[in-house]
N, C-alpha and C positions, 0 to 999 in steps of 0.2 A: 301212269300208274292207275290199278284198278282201284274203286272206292272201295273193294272188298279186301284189297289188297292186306293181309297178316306178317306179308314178310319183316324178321328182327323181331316179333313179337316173339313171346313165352306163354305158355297160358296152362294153368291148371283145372282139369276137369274132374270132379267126385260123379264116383257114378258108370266110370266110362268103361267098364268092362265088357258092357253091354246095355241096347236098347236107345234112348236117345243123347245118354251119356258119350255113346259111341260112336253114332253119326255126327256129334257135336264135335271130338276131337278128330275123326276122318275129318270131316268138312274142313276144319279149320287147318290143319297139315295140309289138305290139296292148294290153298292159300296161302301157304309158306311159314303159320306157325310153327313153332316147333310145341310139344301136346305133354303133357303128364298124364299119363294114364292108371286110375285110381278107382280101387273099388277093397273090399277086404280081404279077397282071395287073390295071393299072387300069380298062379299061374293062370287063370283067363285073361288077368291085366299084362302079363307077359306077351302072351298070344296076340292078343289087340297091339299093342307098342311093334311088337315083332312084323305085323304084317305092314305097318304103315311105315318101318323104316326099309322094308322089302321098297317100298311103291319111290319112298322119299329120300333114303340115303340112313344110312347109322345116324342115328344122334339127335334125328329128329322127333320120336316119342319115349319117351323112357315108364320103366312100369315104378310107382313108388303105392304098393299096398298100405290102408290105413281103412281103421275104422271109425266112421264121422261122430261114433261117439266118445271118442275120446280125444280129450285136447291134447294131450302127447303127443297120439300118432297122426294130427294136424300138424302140430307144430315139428315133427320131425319130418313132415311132407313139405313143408314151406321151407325147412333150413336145405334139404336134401335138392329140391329145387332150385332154391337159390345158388346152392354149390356146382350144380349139375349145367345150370342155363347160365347165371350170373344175376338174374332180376326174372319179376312176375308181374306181366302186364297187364292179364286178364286172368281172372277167378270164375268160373260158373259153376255155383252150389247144384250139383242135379241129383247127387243121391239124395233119398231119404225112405222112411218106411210108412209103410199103413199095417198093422199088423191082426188088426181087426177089421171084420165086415159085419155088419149089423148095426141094430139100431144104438143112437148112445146111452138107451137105458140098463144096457149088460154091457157096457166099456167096462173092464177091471182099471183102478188105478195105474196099474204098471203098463198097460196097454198103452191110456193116454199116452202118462209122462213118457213113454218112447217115443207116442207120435209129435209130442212138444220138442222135446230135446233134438231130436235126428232133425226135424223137417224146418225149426227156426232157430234153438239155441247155436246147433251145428254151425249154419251157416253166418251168425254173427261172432264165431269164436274167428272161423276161415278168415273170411273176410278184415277181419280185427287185426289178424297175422298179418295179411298180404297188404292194407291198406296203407300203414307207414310209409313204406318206400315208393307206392305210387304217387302219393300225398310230395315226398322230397322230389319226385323228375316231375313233378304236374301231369300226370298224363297215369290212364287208368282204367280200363271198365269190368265191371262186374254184372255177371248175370246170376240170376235164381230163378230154376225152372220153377215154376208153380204152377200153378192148376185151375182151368177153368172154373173148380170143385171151389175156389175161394170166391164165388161169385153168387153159388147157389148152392140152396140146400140140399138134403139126401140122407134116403132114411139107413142108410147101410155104412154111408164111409161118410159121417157127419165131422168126426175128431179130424182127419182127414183133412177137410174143408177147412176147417179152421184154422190147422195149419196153415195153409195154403194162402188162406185171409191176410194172417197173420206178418205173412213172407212178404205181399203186395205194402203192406205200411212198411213194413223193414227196410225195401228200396227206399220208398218214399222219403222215410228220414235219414236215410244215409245219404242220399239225393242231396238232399239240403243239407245235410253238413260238411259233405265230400266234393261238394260244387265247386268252390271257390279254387279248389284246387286240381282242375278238370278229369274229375274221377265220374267215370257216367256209372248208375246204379241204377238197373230194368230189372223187370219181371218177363218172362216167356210163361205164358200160360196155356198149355196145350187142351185141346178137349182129346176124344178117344183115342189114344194112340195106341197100335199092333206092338206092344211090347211085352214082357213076362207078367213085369212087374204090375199092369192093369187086366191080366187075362184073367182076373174074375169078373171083370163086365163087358168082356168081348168072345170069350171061347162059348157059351152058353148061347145057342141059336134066339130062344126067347127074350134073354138080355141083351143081346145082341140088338132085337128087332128094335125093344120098346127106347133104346140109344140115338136109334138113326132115323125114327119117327118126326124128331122136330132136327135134323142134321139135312140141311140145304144140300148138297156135296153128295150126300146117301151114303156113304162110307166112314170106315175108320181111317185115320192117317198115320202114316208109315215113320218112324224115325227121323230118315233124311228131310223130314217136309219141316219137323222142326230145327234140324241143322242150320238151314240156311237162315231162320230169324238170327240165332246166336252169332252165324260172321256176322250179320248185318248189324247186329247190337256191338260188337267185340272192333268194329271195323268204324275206317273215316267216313261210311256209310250212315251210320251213327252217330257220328261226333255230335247231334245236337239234340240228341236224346237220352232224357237221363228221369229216373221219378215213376217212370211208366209199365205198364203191364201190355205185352204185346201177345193179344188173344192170336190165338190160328187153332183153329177147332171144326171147318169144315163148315163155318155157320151158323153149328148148335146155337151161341149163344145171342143171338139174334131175334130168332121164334120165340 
């Protein structure tokens, strides 16, 4: 058996309608999970499920639309899941928002509290649902994509960062309370990646440039690059990793 091996797993993806939400739930179905594909518009999460049970067989991705801010339509993704698959092995929080760019001296209130709620409250309600019953079979892992951005500063997507901060102790301390009961709880921290969701610091030729100046690699990276840390975090690859922030950023963070 492969160490990367997913087969009998379950696993719930926020996020995955597109970008590295996507490649996260492809990668893990070519492995033999079977994927929940989530995001707040059904039919692109339709479209995503629809091609990966073309590749893998019916039954292997199902679409269940929710929006991560609200704990309803988590908790009706978690029951609908559980109804759908029978149990939920692996969680990876990857949606979240930045709804502002600029400095945080012009953040509006509401701005923030979006990027609080979405990018940490969010994913400790998820995670809060799904953890029980990993906790009852011992056996568990959760990821949270987060961001090179919780590392270092930036005068543009500062709130942002924060989050991102924020996300990295969030493993940490679930790490250690969800230990005992071999539930692993990591960080994926991507730096640039060719996605929608960061094309305001990669479509801009000049932004572009002043990104990949201290980026070892000289490029941005593609979705699938962060796919494969998630099996490796999700998978027996993993089994002895739990607490941590797994950089892949091309290098940036190194210069």
């Amino acid at each position: 058996m492969s160490l990367f091996d997913l087969k009998g797993k379950s696993a719930i993806i926020t996020g995955s309608s597109r970008g590295i939400g996507r490649a996260i739930a492809e990668a893990m179905a070519d492995q033999g999970a079977r994927v929940v594909i989530s995001s707040r518009k059904p039919e692109p999460c339709q479209e995503v499920a629809d091609g990966i049970n073309k590749k893998h067989g019916d039954g292997t991705a199902i679409a269940i639309p929710a929006n991560i801010s609200s704990k309803d339509d988590l908790q009706a993704m978690v029951n609908e899941t559980n109804a759908a698959f029978g149990k939920i092995d692996i969680v990876v929080c990857n949606a979240a928002s930045n709804p502002y760019y600029g400095p945080m001296a012009g953040i509006s209130d509401d701005a923030f509290t979006k990027i609080l709620q979405n990018n940490i409250i969010s994913n400790h309600w998820l995670i809060q649902m799904c953890a029980p019953q990993m906790r009852e079979r011992k056996d568990g892992a959760v990821i949270i994509v987060s961001s090179i951005g919780g590392l270092r500063a930036s005068p543009v997507i500062g709130a942002y960062n924060i989050s991102k901060a924020a996300d990295f102790q969030l493993a940490r301390n679930l790490a250690a309370e969800f230990g005992a009961d071999n539930i692993r709880v990591n960080c994926i921290a991507p730096g640039l990646i060719k996605t929608d969701f960061a094309k305001a610091l990669w479509d801009n030729p000049e932004t572009l440039k002043r990104a990949l100046t201290g980026t070892p690699l000289k490029r941005i990276g593609e979705p699938d690059e962060i796919a494969g840390a998630a099996v490796y975090l999700a998978s027996k690859a993993g089994a002895y990793m739990t607490g941590q922030m797994l950089v892949v950023d091309g290098g940036a963070t190194v210069t």
